[in-house]
C-alpha positions in Angstrom: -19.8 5.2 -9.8 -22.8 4.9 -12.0 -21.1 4.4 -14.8 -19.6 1.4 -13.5 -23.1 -0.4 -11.8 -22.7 1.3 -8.8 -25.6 2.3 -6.8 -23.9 5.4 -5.0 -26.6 6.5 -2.7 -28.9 4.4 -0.5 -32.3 4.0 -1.2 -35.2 5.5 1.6 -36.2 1.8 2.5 -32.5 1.2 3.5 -32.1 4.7 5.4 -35.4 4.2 7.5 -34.7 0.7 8.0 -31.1 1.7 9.5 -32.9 4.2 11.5 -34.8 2.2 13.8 -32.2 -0.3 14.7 -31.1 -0.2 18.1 -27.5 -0.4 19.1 -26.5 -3.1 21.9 -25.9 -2.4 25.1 -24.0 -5.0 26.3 -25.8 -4.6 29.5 -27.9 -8.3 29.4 -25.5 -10.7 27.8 -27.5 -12.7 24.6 -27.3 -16.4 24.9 -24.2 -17.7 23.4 -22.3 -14.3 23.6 -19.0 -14.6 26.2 -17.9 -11.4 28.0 -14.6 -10.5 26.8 -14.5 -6.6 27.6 -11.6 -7.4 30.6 -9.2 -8.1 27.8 -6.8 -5.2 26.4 -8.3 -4.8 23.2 -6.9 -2.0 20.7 -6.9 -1.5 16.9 -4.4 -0.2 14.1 -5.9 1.6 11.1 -5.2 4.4 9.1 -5.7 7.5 10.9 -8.7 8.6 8.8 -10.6 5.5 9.1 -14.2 4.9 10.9 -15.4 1.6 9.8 -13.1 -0.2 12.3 -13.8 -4.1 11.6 -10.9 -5.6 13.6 -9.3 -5.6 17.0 -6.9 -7.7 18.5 -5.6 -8.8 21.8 -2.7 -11.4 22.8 -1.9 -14.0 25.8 1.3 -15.7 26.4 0.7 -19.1 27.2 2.4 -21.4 29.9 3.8 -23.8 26.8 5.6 -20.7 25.3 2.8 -20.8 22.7 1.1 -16.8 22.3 -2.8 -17.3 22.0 -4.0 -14.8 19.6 -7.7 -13.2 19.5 -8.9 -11.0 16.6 -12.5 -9.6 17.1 -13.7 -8.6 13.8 -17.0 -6.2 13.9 -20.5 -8.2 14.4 -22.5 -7.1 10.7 -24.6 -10.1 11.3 -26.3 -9.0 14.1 -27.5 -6.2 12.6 -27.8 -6.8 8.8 -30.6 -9.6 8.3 -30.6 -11.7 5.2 -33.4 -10.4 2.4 -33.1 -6.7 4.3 -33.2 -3.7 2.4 -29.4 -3.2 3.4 -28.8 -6.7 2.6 -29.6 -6.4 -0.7 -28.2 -2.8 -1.4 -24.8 -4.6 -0.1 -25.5 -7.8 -2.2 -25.7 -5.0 -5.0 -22.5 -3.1 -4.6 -20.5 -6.2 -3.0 -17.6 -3.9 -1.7 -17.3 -0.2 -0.2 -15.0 2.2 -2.8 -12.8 4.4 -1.7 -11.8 7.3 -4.1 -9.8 9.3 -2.0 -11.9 12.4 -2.5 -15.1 10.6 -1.1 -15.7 7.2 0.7 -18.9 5.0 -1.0 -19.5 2.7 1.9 -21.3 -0.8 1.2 -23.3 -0.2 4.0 -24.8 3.0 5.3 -22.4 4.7 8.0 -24.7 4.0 10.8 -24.3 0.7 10.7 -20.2 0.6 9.7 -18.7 3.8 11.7 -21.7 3.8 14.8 -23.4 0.1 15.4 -20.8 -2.4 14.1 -17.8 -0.6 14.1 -15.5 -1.5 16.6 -15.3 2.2 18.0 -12.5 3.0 20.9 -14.3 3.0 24.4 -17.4 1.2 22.7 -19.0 -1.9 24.0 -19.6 -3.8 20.8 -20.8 -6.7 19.0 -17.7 -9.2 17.4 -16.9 -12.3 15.9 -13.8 -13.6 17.4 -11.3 -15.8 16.1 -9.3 -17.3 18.6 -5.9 -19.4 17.7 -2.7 -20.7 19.3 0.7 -19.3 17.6 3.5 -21.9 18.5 7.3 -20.4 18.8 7.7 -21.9 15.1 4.5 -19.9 13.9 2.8 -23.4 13.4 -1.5 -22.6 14.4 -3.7 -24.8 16.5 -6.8 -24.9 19.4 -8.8 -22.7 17.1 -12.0 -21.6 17.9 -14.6 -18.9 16.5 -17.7 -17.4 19.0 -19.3 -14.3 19.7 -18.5 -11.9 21.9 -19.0 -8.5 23.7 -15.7 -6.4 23.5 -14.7 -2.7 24.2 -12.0 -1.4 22.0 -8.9 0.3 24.6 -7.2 2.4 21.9 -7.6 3.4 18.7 -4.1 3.3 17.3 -2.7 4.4 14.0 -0.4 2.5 11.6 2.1 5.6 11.3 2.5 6.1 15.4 2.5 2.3 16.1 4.9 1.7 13.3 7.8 4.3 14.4 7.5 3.0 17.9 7.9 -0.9 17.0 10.8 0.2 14.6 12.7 2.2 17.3 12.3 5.9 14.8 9.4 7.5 16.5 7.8 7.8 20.3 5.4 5.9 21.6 1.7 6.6 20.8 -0.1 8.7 24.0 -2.2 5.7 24.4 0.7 3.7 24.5 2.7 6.1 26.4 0.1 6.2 29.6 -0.4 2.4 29.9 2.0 -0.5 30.6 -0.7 -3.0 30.1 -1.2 -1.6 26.7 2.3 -1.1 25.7 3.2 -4.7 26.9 0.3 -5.9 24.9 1.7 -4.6 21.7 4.9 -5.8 21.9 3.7 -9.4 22.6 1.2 -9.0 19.5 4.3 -8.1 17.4 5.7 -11.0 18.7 3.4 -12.8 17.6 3.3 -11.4 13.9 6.8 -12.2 13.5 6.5 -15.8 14.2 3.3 -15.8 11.9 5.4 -14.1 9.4 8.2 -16.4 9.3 5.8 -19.7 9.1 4.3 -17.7 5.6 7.9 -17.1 4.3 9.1 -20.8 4.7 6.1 -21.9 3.0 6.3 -19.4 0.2 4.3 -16.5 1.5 5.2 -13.4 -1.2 6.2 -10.6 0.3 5.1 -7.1 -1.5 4.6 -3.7 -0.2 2.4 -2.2 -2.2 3.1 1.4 -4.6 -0.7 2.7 -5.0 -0.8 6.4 -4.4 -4.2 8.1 -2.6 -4.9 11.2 -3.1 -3.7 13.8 0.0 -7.1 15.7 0.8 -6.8 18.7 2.9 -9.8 21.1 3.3 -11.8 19.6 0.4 -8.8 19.7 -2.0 -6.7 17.4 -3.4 -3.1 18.4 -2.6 -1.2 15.8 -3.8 -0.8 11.8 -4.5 0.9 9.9 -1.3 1.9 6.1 -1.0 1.3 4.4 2.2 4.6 2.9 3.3 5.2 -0.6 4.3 5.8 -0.8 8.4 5.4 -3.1 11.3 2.5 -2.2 12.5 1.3 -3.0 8.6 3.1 -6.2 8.6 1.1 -7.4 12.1 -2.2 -6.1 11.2 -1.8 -8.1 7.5 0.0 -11.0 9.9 -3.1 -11.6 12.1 -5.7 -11.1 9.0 -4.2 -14.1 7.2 -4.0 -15.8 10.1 -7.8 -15.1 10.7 -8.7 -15.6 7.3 -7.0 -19.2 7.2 -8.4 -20.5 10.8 -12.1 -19.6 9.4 -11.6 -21.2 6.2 -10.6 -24.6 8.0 -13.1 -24.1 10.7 -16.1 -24.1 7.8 -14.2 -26.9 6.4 -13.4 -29.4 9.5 -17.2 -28.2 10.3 -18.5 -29.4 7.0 -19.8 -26.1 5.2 -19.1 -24.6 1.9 -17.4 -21.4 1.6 -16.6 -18.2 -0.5 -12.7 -18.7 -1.4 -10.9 -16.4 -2.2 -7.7 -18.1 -5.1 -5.2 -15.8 -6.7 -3.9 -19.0 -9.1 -1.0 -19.6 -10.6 0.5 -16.8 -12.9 0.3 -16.9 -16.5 3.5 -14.4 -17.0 5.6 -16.3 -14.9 8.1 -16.0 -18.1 7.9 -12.5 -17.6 8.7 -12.5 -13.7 11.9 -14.9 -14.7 13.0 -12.5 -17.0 13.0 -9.7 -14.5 14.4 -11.6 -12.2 17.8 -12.5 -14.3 17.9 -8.4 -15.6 19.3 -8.5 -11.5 21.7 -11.4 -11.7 18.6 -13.9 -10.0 17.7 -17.7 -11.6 13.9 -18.8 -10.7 12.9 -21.9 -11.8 10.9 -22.6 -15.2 7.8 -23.3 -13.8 5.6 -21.4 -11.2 7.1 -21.6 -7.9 5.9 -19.5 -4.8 9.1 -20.5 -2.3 11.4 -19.6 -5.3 9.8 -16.5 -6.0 9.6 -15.9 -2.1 13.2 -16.2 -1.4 13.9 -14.2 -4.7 12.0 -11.1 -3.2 13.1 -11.6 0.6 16.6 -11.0 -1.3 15.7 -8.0 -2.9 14.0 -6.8 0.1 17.1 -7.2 1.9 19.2 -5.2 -0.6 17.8 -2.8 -2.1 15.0 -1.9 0.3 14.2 1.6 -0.9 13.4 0.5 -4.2 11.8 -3.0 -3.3 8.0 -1.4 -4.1 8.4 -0.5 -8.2 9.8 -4.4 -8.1 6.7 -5.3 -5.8 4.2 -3.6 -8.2 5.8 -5.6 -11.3 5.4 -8.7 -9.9 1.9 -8.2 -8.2 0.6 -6.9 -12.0 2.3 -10.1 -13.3 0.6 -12.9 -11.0 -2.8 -11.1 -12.0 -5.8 -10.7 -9.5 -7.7 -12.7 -7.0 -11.0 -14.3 -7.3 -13.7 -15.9 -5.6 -15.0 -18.8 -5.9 -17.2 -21.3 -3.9 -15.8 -23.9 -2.4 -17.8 -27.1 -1.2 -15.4 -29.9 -2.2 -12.8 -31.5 0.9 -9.1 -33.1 1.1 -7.3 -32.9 -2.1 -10.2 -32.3 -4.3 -10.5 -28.7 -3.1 -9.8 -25.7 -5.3 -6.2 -24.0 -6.0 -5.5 -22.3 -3.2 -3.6 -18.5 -3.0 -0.5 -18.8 -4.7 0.7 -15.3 -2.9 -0.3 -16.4 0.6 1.4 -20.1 0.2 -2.2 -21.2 1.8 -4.5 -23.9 0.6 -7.4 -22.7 2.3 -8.4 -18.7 2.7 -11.9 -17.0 2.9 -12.6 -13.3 4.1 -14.1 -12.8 6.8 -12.3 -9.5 8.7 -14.3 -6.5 6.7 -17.8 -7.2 6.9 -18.8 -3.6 7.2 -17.1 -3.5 3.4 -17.1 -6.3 2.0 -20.2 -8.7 1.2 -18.0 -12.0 0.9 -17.3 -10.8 4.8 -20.8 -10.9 6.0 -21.3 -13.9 3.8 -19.0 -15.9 5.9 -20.1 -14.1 8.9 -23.2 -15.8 8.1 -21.8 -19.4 7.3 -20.5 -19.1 10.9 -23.2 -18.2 12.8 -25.2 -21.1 11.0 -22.5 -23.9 11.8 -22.7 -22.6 16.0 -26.5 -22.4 16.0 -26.3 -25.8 14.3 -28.9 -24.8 11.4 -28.5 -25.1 7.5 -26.4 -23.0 5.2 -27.9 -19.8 5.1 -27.5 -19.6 1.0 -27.7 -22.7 -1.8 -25.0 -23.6 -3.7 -26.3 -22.0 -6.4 -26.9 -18.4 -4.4 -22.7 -18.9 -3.4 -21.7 -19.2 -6.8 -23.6 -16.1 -8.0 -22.6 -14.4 -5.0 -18.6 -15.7 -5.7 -19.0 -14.5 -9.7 -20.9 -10.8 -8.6 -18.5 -9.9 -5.9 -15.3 -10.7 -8.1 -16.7 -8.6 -10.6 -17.8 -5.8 -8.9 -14.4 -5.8 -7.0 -12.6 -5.2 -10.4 -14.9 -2.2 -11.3 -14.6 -0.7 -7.7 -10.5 -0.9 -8.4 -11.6 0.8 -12.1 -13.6 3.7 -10.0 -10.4 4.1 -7.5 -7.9 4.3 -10.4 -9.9 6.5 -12.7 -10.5 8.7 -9.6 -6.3 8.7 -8.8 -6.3 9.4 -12.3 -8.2 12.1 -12.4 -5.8 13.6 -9.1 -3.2 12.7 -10.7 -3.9 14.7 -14.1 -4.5 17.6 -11.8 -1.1 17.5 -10.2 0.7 17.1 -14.0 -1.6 19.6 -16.1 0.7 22.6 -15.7 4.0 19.9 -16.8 2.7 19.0 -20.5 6.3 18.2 -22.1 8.4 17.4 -19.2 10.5 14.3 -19.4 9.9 11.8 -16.7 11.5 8.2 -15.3 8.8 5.7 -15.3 8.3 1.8 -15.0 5.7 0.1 -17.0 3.3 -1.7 -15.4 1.3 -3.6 -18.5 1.7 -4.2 -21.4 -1.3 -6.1 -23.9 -3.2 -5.3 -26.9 -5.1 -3.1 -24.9 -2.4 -1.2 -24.0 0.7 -0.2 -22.5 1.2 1.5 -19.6 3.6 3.0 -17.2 4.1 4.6 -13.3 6.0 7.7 -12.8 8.3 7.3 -10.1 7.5 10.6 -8.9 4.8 11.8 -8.8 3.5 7.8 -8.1 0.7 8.9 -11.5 -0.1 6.1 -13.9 -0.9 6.8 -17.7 -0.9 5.3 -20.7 1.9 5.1 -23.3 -0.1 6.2 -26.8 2.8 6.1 -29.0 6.9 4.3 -28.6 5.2 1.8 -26.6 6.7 -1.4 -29.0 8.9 -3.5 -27.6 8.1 -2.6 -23.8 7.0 -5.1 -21.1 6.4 -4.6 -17.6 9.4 -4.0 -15.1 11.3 -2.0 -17.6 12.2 1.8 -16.6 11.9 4.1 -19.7 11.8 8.0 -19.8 8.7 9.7 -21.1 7.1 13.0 -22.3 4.0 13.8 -21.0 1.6 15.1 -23.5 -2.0 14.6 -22.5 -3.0 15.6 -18.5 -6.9 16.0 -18.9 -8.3 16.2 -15.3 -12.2 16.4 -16.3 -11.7 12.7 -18.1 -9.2 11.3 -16.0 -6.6 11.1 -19.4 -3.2 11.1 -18.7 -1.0 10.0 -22.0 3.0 9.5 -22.4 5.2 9.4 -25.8 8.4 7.3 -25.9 11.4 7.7 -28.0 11.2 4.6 -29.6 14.6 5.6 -31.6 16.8 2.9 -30.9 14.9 1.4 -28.5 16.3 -1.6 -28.0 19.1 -0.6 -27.6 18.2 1.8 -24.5 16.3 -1.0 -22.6 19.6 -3.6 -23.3 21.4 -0.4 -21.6 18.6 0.0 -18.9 19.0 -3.8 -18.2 22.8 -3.5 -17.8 23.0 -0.7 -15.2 20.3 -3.0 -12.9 23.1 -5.6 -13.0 25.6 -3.3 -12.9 24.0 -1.3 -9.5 23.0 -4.7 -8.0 26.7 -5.5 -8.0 28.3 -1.7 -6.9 26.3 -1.9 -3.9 28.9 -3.7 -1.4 31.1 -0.4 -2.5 28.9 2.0 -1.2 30.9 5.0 0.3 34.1 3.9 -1.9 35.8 6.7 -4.0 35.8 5.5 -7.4 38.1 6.5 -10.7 35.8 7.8 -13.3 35.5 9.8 -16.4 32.9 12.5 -17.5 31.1 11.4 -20.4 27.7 14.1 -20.5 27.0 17.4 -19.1 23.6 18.7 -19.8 20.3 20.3 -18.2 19.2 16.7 -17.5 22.3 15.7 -15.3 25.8 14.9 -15.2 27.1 11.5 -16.1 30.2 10.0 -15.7 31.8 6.2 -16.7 33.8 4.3 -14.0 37.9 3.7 -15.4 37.2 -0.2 -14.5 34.4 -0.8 -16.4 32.2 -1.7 -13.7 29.6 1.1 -14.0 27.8 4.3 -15.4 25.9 7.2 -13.2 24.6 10.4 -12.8 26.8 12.7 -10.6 24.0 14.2 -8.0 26.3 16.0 -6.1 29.0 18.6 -6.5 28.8 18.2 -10.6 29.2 22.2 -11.4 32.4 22.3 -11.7 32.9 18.9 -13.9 32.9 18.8 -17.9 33.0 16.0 -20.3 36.4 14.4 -20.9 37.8 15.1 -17.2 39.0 12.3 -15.3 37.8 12.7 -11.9 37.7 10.8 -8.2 33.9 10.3 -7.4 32.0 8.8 -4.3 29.1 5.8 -5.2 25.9 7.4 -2.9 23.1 5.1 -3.9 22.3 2.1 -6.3 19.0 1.2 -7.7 18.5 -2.0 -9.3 15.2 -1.9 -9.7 15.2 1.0 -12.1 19.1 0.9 -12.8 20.0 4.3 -11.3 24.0 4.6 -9.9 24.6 8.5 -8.2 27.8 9.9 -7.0 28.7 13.0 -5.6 32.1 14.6 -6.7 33.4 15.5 -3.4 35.2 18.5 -4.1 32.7 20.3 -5.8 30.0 19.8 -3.4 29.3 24.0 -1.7 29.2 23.0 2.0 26.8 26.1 2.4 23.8 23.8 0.9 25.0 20.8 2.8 24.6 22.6 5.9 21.3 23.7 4.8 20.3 20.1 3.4 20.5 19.4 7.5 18.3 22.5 8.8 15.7 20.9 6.3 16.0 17.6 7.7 15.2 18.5 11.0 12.3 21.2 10.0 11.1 18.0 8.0 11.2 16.1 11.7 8.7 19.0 13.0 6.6 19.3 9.9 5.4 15.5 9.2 2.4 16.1 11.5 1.5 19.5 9.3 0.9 18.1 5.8 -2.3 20.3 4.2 -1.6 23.5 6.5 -1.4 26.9 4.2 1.8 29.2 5.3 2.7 32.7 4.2 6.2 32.6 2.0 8.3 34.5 -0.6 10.2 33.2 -3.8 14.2 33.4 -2.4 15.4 31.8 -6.1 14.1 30.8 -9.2 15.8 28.5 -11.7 14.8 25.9 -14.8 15.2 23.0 -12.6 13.2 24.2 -9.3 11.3 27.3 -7.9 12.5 27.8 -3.6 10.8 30.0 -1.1 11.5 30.8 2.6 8.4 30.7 4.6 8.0 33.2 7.9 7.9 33.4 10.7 8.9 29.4 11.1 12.3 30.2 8.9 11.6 27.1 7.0 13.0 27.0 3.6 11.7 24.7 0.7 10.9 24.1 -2.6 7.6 24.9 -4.3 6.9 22.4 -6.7 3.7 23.1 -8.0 1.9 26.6 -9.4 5.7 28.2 -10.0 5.1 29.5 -13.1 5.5 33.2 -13.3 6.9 33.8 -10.0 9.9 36.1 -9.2 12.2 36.5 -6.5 11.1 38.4 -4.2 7.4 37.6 -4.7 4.6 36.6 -1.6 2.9 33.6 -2.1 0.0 31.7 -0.1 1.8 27.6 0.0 0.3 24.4 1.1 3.0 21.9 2.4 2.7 18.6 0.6 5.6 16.7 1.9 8.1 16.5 4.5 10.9 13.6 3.9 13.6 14.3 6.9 15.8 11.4 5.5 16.2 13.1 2.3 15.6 16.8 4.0 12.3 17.7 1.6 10.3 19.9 2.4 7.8 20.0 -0.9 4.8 22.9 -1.1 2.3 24.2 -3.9 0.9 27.4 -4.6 -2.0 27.4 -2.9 -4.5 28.7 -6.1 -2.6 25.5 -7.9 
């Protein structure tokens, strides 16, 4: 944190000054303040979090129109202008979160107790109320302050099984009607906000960045957040909120903090990848193109969409902000992934200065008064919190880094399936697809450009610098990636015949996999199933499982080699995986049951759960005890992942 102009701790003028402020009541409403504590508030966070800056609540209107009302967590109030924790937060701009440990912007009295929007708290908010029509067109917005209580503090997991129909419903959920009712009409109301963005040429990207796992003050592993519906309506109703601010300060004459992610520079690049799939975007930068182009790939190939996500989202480059003052068509670019001309922050006050900062340009356009900053403080304030944002992300990825050299320091020399994700004369660098690490090519890097899958050796995992270095075979390199490129098109078109039985011949057999040719030309794989009794040269019937055009993978299974012992206990695993999602972090007693070169599997008593240890198997036996921390639990694929717990 130091190292990158962070001031990590809080200074005693901040920590007394904290100290004696009060909390509020609620029992005396302050003039200007509106009662809103009848309405059926809730929030949706991660299930960690404490700083809770947003709730929402929804009414259905006469007209058919859904009235929407996000309360985002009063800093104002409570963090004067020139303060000691003002100018701490000024400092540090954002709050950084390194998995391991949580730097907040402001100290956690203020963002976890007095501002944060607690369940079964009165508190403090800003509330942005808008009008969502059936089409998802906005209007009767308003913004005010008022007094709220928070019903239920949800989670994005539990919500987002129940909306998709996979999991129950949340207790909270489960106990109240109102509440249950509530969150359907608020999904509602996302999807019509959602579909609005899209026809305008809103992008739509889940994101790939891995966090590390942290269970009893270790790191047990690197985990990516997966895109859901609960997700999509807590991103829905930010943007929404984030757009109806910016046009408020704008149709009420006051400047603002923008925040602009401008046109991209590698657009070239993002065609390219595109036609590697069979897709035409146009030459120049076009958001509703790209938009359609990425709804498409959703849409097929949905378990691989992310690594294309991540391409693109390195490609269009990072946001900025920037102060804007000017009206109509003389304003500043808007955000080319949002498809909006006009977009501030304003929902995460408690960790994010640019937040407050609006918060503040609010509260001075109600009370009638002057801008609270010059144009000069907004432009300093624009430049410092753009900047310090990119260092926090360089103090998050060094610290995944450093997790992520932790997990791979026992695998020095292993070969690994990765997709670069930049590539300049700084360097190129590349993703594994599993673990979700991130390193940097050092040698065989010529040639590569981001989107391409390449195999790599890892030869550097240094944990105490955060160093985590990959070679590429750069022998006939070209050659590989015009290959690689082929099998995307070639998957993207094999997967209407999903389930088919296929002729094909056997063209490899080795400790990396088995690989056959289809007779008709149409594609290559790797047989993942049943391939023990296959050698090269047979001729052989073969189901297609799974395409990936993303990375270009095709898997079969050879039906009649498959042993039907393992698939029976492929479905035991499945459902112990159902049980065990909820346990991630817990230690179990187990013992070895099998040891090979491609995996280590124990049995772990008395739960009868059987699994595959995946990290700190060197040395083991069968037959050997061993003390295992569970680090995953994927009942669709029937994982169940654990390390040595030492490891």
């Amino acid at each position: 944190m130091r190292a990158n102009g962070f001031a990590p701790e809080f200074s005693p003028d901040v920590l007394r000054e904290v100290a004696a402020l009060a909390g509020y009541s609620g029992e005396q409403l302050l003039p200007g303040v509106r009662d809103l504590r009848a309405l059926p508030w809730s929030s949706i966070d991660n299930r960690q979090s404490r700083d809770l800056d947003q709730i929402e609540a929804a009414e259905r209107l006469p007209d058919g129109a859904i009235r929407l009302l996000i309360g985002v967590a009063d800093v104002d109030s409570f963090v004067m202008l020139g303060s000691a924790a003002d100018v701490h937060a000024a400092a540090n701009t954002t709050s950084v979160y390194t998995g391991v440990a949580v730097f907040p912007m402001l100290p956690e009295r203020l963002s976890t107790h007095l501002t944060s929007l607690n369940e079964g708290e009165d508190r403090l908010a800003v509330v942005v109320q808008v009008d969502v029509a059936a089409d998802g067109a906005l209007s009767n917005a308003g913004v005010y302050r008022a007094i709220v209580h928070n019903r239920a503090k949800l989670t994005y997991d539990a919500v987002g099984a129940w909306l998709e129909g996979t999991g129950p419903a949340p207790e909270a959920i489960a106990r109240s009607t109102e509440l249950r009712d509530q969150l359907r009409l608020q999904d509602e109301a996302a999807g019509r906000l959602r579909l609005a963005r899209k026809r305008a040429g809103a992008l739509d990207f889940e994101s790939v960045e891995a966090s590390p796992v942290v269970a009893s003050g270790k790191v047990i592993d690197l985990q990516v957040a997966r895109r859901s519906r609960a997700r999509d309506l807590i991103e829905d109703f930010m943007v929404a909120a984030n757009r109806t601010v910016a046009t408020y300060l704008l149709e009420n004459g006051s400047a603002s903090l923008r925040r602009v992610v401008r046109e991209p520079k590698r657009w070239d690049r993002i065609v390219a990848l595109a036609a590697e799939i069979g897709e035409a975007l146009p030459d120049r930068p076009n958001s509703v193109a790209l938009s359609e182009f990425l709804a498409r790939r959703r849409a097929a190939d949905p378990e691989h969409f992310a690594d294309l996500s991540l391409s693109v989202v390195k490609l269009l480059g990072p946001g900025v902000y920037v102060l804007e003052r000017r009206l109509g068509d003389r304003r500043e670019a808007g955000h080319f992934g949002l498809a909006v001309a006009d977009y501030v922050h304003s929902t995460a006050p408690n960790r994010r200065f640019a937040d407050l900062v609006t918060q503040r340009m609010l509260r001075a356009v109600a009370a009638g008064e002057g801008a609270p900053y010059t144009p000069e403080e907004l432009t300093e304030i624009a430049r410092r919190c753009t900047e310090r944002g990119d260092a926090a992300r360089k103090v998050e990825r060094r610290m995944r880094k450093v997790a992520g050299a932790s997990l791979l320091a026992e695998r020095l020399g292993e070969s690994f399936a990765a997709v670069v994700t930049a590539a300049s004369p700084k360097g190129t660098y590349a993703r594994l697809l599993s673990p979700p690490v991130e390193g940097r090519i050092v040698r065989g890097a010529r040639g590569l450009d981001v989107g391409d899958t390449v195999r790599l050796i890892l030869v550097v995992a240094d944990p105490m610098q955060g160093f985590i270095d990959f070679t590429h075979d750069a022998t006939d390199a070209s050659r590989k990636l015009e290959r690689s490129r082929r099998k995307k098109v070639a998957a993207d078109r094999l997967r209407p015949r999903i389930g088919e039985v296929l002729e094909a011949e056997v063209t490899g057999v080795s400790e990396r996999g088995t690989y056959v040719r289809l007779l008709d030309g149409s594609g290559e794989g790797r047989v993942v199933r049943g391939h023990k009794p296959l050698m090269p040269g047979m001729k052989v019937p073969v189901t297609l499982l799974r395409t990936d055009s993303v990375h270009g993978f095709i898997d079969f299974e050879y039906t009649s080699g498959v042993d039907r012992a393992k698939e029976e206990r492929v479905a035991r695993k499945r459902a112990a995986a159902v049980t065990l999602q909820d346990r991630i972090g817990e230690t179990f007693d187990a013992v070895v049951t099998g040891v090979s070169k491609k995996a280590t599997w124990i049995a772990v008593a008395p739960e009868r759960l059987e699994g595959r240890l995946v990290r700190g198997q060197r040395g083991l036996s069968v037959g050997d005890a061993v003390r295992v921390v569970l680090l995953a639990a994927d009942p669709s694929r029937g994982f169940i992942d654990f390390a040595r717990e030492e490891a």
